[in-house]
N, C-alpha and C positions, 0 to 999 in steps of 0.2 A: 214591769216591762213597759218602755216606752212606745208608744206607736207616732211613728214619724210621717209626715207629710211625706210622701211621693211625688216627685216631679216627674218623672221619666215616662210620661205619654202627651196623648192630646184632651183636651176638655171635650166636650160637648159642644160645647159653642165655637173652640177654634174650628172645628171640624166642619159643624155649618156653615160658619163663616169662609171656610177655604173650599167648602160645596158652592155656595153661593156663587162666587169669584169667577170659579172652573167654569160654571155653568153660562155665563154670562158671556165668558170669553169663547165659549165655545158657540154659544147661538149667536155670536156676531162674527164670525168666518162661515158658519152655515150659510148665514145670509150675505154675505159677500160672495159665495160660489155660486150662484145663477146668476150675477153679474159677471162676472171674470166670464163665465158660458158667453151669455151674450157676445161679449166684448170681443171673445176668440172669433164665433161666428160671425160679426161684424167684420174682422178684420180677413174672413175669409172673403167673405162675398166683395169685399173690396179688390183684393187679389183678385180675383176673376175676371171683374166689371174690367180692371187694365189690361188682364190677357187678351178678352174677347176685343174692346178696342182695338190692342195693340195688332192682335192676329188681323183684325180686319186690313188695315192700317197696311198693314206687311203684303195682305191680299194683291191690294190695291195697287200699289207700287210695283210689285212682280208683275204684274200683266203689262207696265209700257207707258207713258205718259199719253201715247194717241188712242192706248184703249181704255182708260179713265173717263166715263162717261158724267158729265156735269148733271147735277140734278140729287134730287134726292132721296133714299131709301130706307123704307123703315121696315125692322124687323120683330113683330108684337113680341114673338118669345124664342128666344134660343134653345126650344126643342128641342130644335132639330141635329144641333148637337150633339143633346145628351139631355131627355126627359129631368135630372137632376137641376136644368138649366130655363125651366120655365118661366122663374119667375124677373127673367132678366129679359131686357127690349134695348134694340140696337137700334141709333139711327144714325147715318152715317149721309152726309155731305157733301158734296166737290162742288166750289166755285170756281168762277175765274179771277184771278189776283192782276194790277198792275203794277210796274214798280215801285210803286208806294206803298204797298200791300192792300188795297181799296181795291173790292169787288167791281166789278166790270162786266159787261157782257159781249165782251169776244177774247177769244185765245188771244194772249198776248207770247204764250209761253211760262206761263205758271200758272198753278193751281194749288187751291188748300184743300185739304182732306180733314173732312172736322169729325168725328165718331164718338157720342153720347151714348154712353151706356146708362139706363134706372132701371131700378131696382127699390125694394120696399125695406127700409132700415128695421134693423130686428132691435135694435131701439128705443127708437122713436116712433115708427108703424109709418114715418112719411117715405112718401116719394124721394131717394140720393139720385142724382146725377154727377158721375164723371164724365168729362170731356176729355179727349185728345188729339190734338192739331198739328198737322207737318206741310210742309209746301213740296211740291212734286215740280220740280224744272223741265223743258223741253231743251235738250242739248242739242 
């Protein structure tokens, strides 16, 4: 009786070999997932930094262009919001513009409204700053 070679499984060594592989591929998406985290929560706090802006922004405009007080205000942390919201600082601007766009110092009838939001990038650990700028008219 003849005894025939057997192909019909794996060796030893493809098996390690495709142990190997798996392994490899696998601990380089493990490590890609605390980035992609990051990245999400980066792009959160980004969202926000423009709502808070934008809300200000909106604030501001709804009260009237003669009750727009020039000068400027800073907010260390946006607490008072929503404790979720501490690590965020408002600072918000009104100058006086002329029709050149060139700060001035008397009402001409317009104004810029400038509101910087920082925050500490999860990142990089610096200091972000968004700005956002509108002109407000006296009709």
């Amino acid at each position: 009786m003849l005894i025939g070679k057997n192909n019909k499984g794996f060796s030893l060594l493809e098996v390690l070999v495709a142990l190997s592989i798996l392994s490899v591929a696998v601990f380089s998406i493990v490590r890609l997932f605390p980035f992609g985290m990051n990245a999400t929560k980066q792009s959160e706090q980004k969202t926000l930094a423009v709502n808070f802006a934008q809300a200000k922004i909106e604030e501001l405009i709804s009260q009237g262009y003669e009750q727009i007080n020039v000068g400027t205000v800073i907010e260390e942390s946006l607490s008072t919001i929503d404790n979720d919201f501490s690590e965020f600082k408002r600072i918000t601007r009104v100058k006086y513009l002329d029709s050149s766009l060139n700060e001035t110092q008397t009402d001409l009838g317009l104004k810029l409204i400038e509101t910087d939001i920082v925050w500490i990038n999860i990142m990089t650990g610096e200091n972000t700053t968004l700005t956002i700028r509108t002109l407000n008219s006296h009709l």
